[in-house]
C-alpha positions as CSV (number, residue, x, y, z in Angstrom):
1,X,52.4,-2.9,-2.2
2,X,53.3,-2.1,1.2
3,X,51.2,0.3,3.5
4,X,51.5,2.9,5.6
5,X,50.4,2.3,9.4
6,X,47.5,4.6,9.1
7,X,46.2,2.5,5.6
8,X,47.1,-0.8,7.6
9,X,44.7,0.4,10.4
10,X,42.0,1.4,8.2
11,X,41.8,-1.8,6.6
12,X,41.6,-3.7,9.4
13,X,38.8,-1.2,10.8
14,X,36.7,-1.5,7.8
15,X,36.6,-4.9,7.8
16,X,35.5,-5.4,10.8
17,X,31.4,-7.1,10.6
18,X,30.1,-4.4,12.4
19,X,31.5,-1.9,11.3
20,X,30.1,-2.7,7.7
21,X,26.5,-3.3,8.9
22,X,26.9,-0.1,10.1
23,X,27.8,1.5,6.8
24,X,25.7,-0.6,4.9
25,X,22.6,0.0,6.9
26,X,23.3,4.0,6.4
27,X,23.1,3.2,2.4
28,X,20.4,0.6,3.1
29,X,18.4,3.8,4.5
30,X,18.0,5.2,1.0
31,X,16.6,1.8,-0.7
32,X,14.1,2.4,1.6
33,X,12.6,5.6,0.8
34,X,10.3,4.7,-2.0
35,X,9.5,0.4,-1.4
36,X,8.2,0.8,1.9
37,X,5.7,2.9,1.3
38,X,4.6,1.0,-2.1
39,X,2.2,-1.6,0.1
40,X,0.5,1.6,1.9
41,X,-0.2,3.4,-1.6
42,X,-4.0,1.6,-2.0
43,X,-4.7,2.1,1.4
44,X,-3.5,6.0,1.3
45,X,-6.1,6.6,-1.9
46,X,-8.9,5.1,0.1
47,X,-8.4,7.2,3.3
48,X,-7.8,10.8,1.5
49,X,-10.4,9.5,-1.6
50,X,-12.5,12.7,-1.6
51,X,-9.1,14.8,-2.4
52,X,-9.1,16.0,-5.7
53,X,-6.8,14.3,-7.8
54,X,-5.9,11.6,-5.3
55,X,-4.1,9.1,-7.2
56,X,-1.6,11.4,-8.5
57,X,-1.2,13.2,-5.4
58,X,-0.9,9.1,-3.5
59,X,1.8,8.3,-6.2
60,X,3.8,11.7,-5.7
61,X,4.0,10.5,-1.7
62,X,6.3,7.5,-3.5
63,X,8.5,9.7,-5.8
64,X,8.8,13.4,-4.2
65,X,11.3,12.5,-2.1
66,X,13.7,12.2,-5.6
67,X,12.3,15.8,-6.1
68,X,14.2,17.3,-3.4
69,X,17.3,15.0,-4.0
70,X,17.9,16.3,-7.2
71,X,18.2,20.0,-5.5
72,X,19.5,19.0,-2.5
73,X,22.2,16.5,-2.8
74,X,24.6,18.5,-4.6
75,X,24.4,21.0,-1.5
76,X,25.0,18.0,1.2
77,X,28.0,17.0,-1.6
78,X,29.6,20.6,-0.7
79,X,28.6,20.6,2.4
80,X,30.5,17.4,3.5
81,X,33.4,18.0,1.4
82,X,34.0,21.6,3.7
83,X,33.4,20.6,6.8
84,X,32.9,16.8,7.1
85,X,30.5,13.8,6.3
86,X,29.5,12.4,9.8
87,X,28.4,16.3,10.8
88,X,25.8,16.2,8.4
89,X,25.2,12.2,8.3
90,X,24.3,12.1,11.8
91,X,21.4,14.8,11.9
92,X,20.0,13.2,8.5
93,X,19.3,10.0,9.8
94,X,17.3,11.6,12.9
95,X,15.4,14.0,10.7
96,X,14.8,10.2,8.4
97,X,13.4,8.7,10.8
98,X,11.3,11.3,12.1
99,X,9.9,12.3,8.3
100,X,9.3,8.7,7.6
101,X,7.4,7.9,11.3
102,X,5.7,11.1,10.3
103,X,3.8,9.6,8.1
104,X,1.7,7.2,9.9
105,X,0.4,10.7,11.7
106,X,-0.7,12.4,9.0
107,X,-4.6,13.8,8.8
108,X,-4.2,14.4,4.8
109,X,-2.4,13.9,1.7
110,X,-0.8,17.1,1.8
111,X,0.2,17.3,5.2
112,X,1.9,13.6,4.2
113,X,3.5,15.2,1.0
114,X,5.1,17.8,3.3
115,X,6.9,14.7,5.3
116,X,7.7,13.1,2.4
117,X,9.9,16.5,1.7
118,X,11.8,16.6,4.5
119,X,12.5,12.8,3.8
120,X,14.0,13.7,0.2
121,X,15.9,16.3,2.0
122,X,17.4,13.7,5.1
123,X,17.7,10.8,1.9
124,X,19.7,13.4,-0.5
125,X,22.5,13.8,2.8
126,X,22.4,10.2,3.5
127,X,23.0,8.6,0.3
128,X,25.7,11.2,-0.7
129,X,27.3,10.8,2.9
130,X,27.2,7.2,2.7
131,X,28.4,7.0,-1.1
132,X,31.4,9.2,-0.5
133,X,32.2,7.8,3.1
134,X,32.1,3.4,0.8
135,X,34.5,5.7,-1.4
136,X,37.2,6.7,1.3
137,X,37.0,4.1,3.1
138,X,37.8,1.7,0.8
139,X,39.7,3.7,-1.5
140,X,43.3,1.9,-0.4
141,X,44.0,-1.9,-1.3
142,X,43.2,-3.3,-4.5
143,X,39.4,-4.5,-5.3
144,X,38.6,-3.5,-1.8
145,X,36.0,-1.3,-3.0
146,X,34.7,-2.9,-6.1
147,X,33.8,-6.3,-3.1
148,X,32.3,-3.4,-0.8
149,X,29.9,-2.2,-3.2
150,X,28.9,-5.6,-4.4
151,X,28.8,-6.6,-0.5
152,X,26.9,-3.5,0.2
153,X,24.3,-4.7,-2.7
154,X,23.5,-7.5,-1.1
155,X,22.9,-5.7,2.1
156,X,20.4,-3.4,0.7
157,X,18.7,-5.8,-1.1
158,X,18.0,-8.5,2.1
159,X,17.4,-6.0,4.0
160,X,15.0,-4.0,1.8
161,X,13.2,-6.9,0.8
162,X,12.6,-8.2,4.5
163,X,11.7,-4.6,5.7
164,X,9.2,-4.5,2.6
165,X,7.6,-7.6,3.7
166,X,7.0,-6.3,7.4
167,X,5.7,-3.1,6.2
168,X,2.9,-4.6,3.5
169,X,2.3,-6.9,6.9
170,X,1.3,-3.9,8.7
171,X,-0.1,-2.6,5.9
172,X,-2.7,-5.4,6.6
173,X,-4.0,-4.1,9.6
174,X,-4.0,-0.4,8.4
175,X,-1.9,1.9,6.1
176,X,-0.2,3.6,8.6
177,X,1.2,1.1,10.5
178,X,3.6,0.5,7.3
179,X,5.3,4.3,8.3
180,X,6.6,2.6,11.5
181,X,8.8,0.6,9.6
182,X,11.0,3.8,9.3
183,X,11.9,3.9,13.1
184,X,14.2,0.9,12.2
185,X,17.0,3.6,11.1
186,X,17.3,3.9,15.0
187,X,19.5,0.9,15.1
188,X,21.6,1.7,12.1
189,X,21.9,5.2,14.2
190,X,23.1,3.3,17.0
191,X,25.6,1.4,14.7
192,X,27.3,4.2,13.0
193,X,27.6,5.9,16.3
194,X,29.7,3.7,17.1
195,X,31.6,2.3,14.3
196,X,31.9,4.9,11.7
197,X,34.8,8.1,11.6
198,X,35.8,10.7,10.1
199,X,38.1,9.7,6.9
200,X,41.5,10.9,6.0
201,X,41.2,13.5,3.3
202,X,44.2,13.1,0.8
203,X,46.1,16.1,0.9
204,X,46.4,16.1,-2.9
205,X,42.2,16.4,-2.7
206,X,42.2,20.0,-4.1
207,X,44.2,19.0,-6.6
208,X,42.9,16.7,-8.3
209,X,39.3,18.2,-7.7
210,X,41.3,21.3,-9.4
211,X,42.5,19.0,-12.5
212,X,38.8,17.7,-12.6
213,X,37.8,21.1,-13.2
214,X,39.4,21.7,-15.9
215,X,39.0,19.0,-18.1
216,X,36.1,19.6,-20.6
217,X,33.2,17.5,-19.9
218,X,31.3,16.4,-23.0
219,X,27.6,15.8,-22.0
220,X,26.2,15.3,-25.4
221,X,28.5,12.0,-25.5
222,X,26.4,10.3,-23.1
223,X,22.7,11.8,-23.9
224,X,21.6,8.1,-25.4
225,X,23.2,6.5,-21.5
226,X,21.3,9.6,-20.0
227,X,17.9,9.2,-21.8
228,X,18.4,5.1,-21.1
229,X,18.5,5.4,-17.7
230,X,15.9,7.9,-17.4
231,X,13.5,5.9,-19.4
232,X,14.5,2.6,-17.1
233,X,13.7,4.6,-13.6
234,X,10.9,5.8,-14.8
235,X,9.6,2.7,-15.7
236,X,10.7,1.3,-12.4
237,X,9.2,3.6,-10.1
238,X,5.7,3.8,-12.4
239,X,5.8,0.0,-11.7
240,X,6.0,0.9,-7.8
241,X,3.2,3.1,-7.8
242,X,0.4,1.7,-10.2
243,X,1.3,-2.3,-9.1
244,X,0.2,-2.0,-5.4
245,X,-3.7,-1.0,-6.7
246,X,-3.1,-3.3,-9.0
247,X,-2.2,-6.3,-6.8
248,X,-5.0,-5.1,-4.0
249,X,-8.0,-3.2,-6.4
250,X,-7.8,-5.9,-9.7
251,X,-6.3,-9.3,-8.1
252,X,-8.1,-8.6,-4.8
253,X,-5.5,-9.7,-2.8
254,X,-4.9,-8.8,0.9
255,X,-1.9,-5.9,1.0
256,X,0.5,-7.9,2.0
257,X,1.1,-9.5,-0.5
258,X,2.2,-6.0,-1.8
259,X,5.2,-6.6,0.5
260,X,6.0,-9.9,-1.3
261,X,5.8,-8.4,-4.6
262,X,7.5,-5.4,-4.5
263,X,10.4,-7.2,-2.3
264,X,10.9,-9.7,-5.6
265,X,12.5,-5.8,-7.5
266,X,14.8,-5.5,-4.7
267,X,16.2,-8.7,-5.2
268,X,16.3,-9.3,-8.3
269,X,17.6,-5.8,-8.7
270,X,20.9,-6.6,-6.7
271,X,21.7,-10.2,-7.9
272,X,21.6,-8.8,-11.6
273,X,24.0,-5.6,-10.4
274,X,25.7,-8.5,-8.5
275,X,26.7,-10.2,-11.3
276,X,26.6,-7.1,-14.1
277,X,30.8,-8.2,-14.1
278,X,30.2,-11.7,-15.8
279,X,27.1,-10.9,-18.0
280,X,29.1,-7.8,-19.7
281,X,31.7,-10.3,-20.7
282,X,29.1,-12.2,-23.2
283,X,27.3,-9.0,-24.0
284,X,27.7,-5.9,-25.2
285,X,26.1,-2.4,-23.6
286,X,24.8,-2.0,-26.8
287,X,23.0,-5.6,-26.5
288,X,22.3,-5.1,-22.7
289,X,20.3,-1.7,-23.0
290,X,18.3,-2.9,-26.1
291,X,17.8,-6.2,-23.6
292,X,16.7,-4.2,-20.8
293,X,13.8,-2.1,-23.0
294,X,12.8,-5.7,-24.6
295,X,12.4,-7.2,-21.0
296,X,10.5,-4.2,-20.0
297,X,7.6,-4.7,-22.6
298,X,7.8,-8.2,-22.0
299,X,7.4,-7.6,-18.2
300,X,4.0,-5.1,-18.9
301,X,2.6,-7.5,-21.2
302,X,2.3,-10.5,-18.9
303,X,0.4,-8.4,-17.1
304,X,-1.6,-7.2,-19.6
305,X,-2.4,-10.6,-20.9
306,X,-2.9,-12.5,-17.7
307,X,-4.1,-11.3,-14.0
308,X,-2.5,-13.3,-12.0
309,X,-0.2,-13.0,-8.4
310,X,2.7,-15.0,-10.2
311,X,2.7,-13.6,-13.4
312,X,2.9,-9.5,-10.8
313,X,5.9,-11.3,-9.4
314,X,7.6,-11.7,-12.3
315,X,7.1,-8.7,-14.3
316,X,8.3,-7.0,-10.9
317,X,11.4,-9.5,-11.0
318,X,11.7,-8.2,-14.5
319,X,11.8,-4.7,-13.8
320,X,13.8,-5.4,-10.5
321,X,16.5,-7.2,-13.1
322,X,16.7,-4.4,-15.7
323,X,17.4,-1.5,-12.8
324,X,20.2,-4.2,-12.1
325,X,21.6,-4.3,-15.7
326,X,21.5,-0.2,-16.6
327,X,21.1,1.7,-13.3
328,X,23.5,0.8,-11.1
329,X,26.2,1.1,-13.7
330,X,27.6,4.5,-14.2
331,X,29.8,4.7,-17.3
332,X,33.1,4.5,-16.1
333,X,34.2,7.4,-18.5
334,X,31.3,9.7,-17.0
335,X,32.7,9.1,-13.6
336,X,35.8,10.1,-14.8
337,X,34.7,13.4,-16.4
338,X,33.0,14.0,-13.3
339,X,29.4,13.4,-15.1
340,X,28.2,11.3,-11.8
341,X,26.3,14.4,-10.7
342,X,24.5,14.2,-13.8
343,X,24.1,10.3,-13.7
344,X,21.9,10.9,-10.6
345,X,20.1,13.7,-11.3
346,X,18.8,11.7,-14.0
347,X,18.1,8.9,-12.0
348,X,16.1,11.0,-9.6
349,X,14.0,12.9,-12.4
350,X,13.3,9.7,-13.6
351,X,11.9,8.4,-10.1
352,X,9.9,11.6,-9.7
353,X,8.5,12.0,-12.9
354,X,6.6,8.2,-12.4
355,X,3.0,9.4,-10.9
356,X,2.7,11.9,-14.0
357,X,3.5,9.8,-16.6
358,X,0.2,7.7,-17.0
359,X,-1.9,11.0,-17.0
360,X,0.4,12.9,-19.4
361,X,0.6,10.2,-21.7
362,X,-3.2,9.6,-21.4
363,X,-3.6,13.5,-22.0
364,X,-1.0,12.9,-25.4
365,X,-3.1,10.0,-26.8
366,X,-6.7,12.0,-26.1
């Protein structure tokens, strides 16, 4: 299919090297919210340990940031679709990297839980601006967007995993330092600066956001999907906040080694999503959601039954793998009812409802 002379110049923009570091650094931004500051989370319960209620209140500074994306990124989803991505893209990644530097400044838990908000805030604008700008700008030629997000997986994984490593290095010398990680979003600043525009907007857009409307969304068809990928997040991010003590407090291991754990989930999760496209064609959904849950128990009872570094790796690994399998797959049919608003919102009430779920389940059982 021949293109126009505008599509013809967009491709050849967009495949440009730099110009995807750029747009895959922006997205990268929003992996980083939670795993950076998992190596800091032992050292943040020691400093602020006369606080009340300190290890809840250390675990919401992981997951309170999804908090404020669930309100907030349907407003920077409006927002962008009136007057523009980039406007609102721009000033997120400065107030980003100011909230997350923040951190390392911080004289108590609560003054650190306030940064944290205004880092859910700046992450809901980025990942919606960085979601919706993958989805124009790759929306002409055939599998040209189904290779960026799998390209853009990659991204966020390496470069997540290597960050996460720095920052339980620093964590080494002293909690704080890990918050300095943060102020790498200064070069991905630079990058989209320069690299990234404004897309096209189709001039059929209101249209077919009119006939998307209209058509009658059934949520109750996808309440088992829902509850699935609650359960799985949840999981995930408990993992992120109750491993770190675990790895420093019980193994009594030096924090950065947190760094090395907690990068083996990044990794793991993106070559599973990587290669979600063969393993569907041997297994059902049905089979992979009942193999995710199975791999999850497995994954907490290796730690149960032995304390060991390795044995933390691969549990991590597991839970890494099962995000891979169940999270980063919307159903397609939910996309197409316009349900992906839901899909998240899920996968950020999951995330923030993590530091509670030990006490409230302890609370059940007593």
């Amino acid at each position: 299919m021949p293109y126009s002379k505008l599509d013809s110049k967009i491709i050849a923009l967009t495949e440009r090297v730099r110009f995807k570091l750029a747009l895959f650094g922006a997205a990268m931004m929003t992996i980083l919210g939670s795993v950076l500051v998992s190596p800091a989370l032992p050292g943040i319960a020691k400093e602020f340990s006369t606080t009340p209620h300190i290890e809840l209140l250390t675990g919401l500074t992981l997951t309170i940031p999804a908090l404020f994306m669930i309100f907030f990124s349907p407003l920077a989803g409006a927002l962008m679709d009136k007057f523009g991505k980039l406007k609102f893209l721009y000033p997120a990644m400065i107030l980003w990297i100011f909230a997350g530097v923040s951190g390392a400044w911080c004289a108590d838990i609560y003054t650190l839980l306030l940064s944290r908000c205004a880092f859910g805030i700046a992450s809901s604008f980025i990942t919606t601006g960085a979601n919706a700008l993958l989805g124009d700008y790759y929306a002409v030629g055939e599998g040209r967007r189904d290779r960026a997000l799998s390209l853009q997986g990659f991204v966020m994984a390496l470069g997540g995993a290597v960050l996460t490593i720095i920052a339980g290095y620093l964590t080494s010398f002293s909690w704080r330092y890990a918050f300095y990680v943060y102020a790498s979003g200064l070069f991905v600043f630079v990058f989209c600066l320069f690299y990234l525009f404004e897309p096209r907007v189709a001039k059929n857009k209101a249209t077919q956001n009119a006939a998307n409307a209209t058509k009658k969304v059934f949520y109750k068809d996808y309440a088992s999907i829902y509850f699935a990928g609650f359960f799985v997040v949840m999981i995930f991010y408990l993992a992120a906040v109750q491993f770190p003590h675990y790895i420093e407090d019980t193994l009594g291991l030096n924090p950065k080694f947190i760094g090395f754990a907690m990068a083996s989930t990044t990794l793991s999760h993106a070559v599973v999503a990587y290669l979600y496209k063969d393993i569907v064609k041997f297994l059902s959904v049905k089979k992979i959601y009942v193999l995710g849950f199975a791999l999850q128990a497995f994954g907490f009872l290796l730690v149960f039954l032995v304390d060991d570094f390795i044995v933390a790796i691969v549990s991590l690994a597991i839970f890494g793998a099962v995000g891979g399998l169940i999270v980063s797959k919307k159903p397609r049919k939910a996309c197409a009812q316009g349900l992906t608003g839901a899909w998240q919102a899920v996968f950020f009430w999951g995330s923030s409802s993590a530091p509670s779920s030990p006490r409230l389940w302890c609370q059940t059982l007593v």
